[in-house]
C-alpha positions in Angstrom: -11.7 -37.0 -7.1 -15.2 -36.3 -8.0 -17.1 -33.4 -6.3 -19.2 -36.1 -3.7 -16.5 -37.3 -2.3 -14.6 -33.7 -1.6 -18.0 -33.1 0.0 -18.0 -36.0 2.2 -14.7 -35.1 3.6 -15.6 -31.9 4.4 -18.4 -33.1 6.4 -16.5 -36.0 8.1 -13.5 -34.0 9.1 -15.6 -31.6 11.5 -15.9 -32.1 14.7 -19.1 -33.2 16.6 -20.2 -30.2 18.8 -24.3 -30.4 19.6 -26.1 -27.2 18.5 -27.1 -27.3 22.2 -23.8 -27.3 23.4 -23.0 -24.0 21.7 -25.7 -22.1 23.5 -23.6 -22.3 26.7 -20.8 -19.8 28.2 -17.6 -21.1 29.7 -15.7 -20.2 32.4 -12.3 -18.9 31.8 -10.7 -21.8 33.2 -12.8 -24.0 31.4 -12.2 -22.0 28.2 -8.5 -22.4 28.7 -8.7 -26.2 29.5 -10.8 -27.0 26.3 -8.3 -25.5 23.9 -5.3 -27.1 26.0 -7.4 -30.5 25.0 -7.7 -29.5 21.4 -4.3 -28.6 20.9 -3.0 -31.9 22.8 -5.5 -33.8 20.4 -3.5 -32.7 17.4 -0.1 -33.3 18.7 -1.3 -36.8 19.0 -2.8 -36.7 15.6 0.4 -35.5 14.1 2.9 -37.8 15.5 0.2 -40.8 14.7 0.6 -39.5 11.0 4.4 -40.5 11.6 3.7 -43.6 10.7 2.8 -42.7 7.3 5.0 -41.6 4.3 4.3 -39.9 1.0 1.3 -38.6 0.0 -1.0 -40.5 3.1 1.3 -38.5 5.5 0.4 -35.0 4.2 -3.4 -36.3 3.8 -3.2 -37.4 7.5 -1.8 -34.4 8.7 -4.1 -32.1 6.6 -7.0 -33.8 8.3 -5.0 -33.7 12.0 -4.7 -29.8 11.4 -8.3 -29.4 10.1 -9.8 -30.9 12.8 -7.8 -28.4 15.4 -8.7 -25.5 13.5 -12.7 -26.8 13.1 -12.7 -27.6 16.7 -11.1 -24.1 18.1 -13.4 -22.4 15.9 -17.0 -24.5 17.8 -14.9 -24.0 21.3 -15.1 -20.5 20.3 -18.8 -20.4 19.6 -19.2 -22.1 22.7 -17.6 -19.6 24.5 -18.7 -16.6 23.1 -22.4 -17.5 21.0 -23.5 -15.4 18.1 -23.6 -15.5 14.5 -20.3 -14.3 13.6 -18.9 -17.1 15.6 -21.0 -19.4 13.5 -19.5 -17.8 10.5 -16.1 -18.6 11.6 -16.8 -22.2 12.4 -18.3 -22.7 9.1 -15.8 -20.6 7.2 -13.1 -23.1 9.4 -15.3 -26.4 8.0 -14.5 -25.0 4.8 -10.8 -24.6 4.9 -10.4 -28.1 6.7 -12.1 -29.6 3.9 -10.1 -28.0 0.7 -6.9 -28.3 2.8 -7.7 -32.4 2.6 -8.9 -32.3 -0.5 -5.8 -30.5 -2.1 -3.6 -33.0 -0.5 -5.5 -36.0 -2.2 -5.7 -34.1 -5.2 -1.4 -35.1 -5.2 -2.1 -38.3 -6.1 -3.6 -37.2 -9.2 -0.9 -35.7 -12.3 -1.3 -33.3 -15.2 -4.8 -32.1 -16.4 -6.2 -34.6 -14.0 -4.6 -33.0 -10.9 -5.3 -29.6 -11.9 -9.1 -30.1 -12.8 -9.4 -32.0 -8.9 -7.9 -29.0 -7.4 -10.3 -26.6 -9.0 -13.1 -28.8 -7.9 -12.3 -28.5 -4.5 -11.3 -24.6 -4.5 -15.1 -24.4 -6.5 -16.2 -26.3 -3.4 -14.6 -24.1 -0.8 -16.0 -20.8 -2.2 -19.1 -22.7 -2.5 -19.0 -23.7 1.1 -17.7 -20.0 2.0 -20.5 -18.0 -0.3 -23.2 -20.0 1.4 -22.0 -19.1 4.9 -21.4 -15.5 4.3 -24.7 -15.1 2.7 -26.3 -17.1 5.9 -24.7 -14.5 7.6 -25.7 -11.7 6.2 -29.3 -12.4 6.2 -29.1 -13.5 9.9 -28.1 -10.2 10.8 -30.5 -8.0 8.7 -33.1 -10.3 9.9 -31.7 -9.5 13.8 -31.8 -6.2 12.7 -35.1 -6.2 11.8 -36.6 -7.8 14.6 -35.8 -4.5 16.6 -37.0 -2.6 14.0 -40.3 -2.0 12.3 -41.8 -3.4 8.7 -39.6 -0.9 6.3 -36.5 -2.3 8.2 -38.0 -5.9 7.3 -38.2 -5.2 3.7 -34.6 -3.6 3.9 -33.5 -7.1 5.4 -35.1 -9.2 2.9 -33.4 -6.6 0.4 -29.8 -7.6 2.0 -30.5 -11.2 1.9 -31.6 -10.8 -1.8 -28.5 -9.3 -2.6 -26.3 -11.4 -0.8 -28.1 -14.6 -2.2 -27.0 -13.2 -5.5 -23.3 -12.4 -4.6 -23.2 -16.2 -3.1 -24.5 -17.4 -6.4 -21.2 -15.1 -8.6 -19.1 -16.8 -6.7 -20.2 -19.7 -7.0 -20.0 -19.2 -11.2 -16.9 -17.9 -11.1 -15.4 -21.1 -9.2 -17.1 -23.6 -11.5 -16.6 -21.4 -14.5 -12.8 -22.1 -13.4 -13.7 -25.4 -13.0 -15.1 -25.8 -16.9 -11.6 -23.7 -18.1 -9.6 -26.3 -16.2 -10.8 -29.1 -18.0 -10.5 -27.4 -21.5 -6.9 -27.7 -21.2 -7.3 -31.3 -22.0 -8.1 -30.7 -25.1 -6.1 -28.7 -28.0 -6.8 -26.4 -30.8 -10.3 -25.7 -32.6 -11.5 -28.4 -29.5 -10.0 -26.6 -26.6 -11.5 -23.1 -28.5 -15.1 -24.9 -28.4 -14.8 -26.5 -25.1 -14.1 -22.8 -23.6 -16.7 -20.8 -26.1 -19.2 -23.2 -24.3 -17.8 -22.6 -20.6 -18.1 -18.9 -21.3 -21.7 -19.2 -23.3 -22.7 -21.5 -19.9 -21.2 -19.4 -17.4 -22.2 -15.8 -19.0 -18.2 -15.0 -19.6 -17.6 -12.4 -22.3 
């Protein structure tokens, strides 16, 4: 499985909640009714996957449980707004999509399997080093709005320095990624297939 399509699942498999929609407050009863709905939804998903057997039944029932959790996670930031509730929906996209993508992964064997595992763990820490950092400079920069010009440059500081932990993580998972896919190979080839992952990715 190739890195576009463990993308496209990860965007397919969340739900479709309007950015408007998550400005609003619910009622407690409301609240309560909402996540009844979601976790009815997924009961239904999961005996539809039933039908299925093998491989296509764990995929289905990856994708049944991803959706709950992605759709708990936006009822959440529907109820209660603010950026650590859009954290947790995009940290929840995130999961969803590697738990799918693992599950396809299965139909793969050997070096093949192990490299299209990697490639969707380097997605998820991708997917999870972009929100944090979006987090992090959301709130210095709310931070700074209530502050003056020296708390400003201390925000843009933060978001600096959590662009730059977002991009470590994100060259340590594909650095795993390029490891992975040395093990195809065998002596003085697998040597120079990982001399060159470690030259790329800065690894001593």
């Amino acid at each position: 499985m190739n890195k576009f399509n463990i993308s496209a699942i990860a965007i397919a498999i969340s739900f479709a909640f309007s950015a408007g929609a998550m400005a609003q407050t619910l009622s407690k009863d409301e609240y309560k009714t909402q996540k009844t709905g979601i976790t009815e939804e997924y009961k239904t998903a999961k005996t539809a996957c039933g039908s299925f057997a093998a491989n296509v039944k764990d995929v289905c029932m990856a994708e049944a449980k991803g959706r709950e959790n992605i759709a708990k996670a936006e009822l959440d930031a529907r109820n209660k707004p603010g950026l650590q509730a859009d954290y947790q929906v995009r940290i929840a996209r995130a999961e969803a999509g590697f738990l799918v993508a693992k599950e396809k992964c299965d139909d793969k064997a050997g070096n093949a399997k192990d490299i299209c595992v990697k490639e969707a763990k380097s997605l998820e820490t991708t997917a999870k080093a972009d929100a944090k950092a979006q987090l992090k400079t959301a709130e210095a920069h709310k931070a700074a709005n209530e502050k003056s010009a020296k708390a400003h440059s201390k925000a843009d500081q933060k978001s600096a320095d959590a662009r730059q932990d977002a991009v470590a993580d994100k060259r340590d998972a594909e650095y795993a990624v390029a490891k992975e896919k040395c093990d195809a190979f065998s002596s003085d080839a697998k040597n120079s297939c990982l001399a060159t992952a470690k030259a790329r990715y800065g690894k001593s």
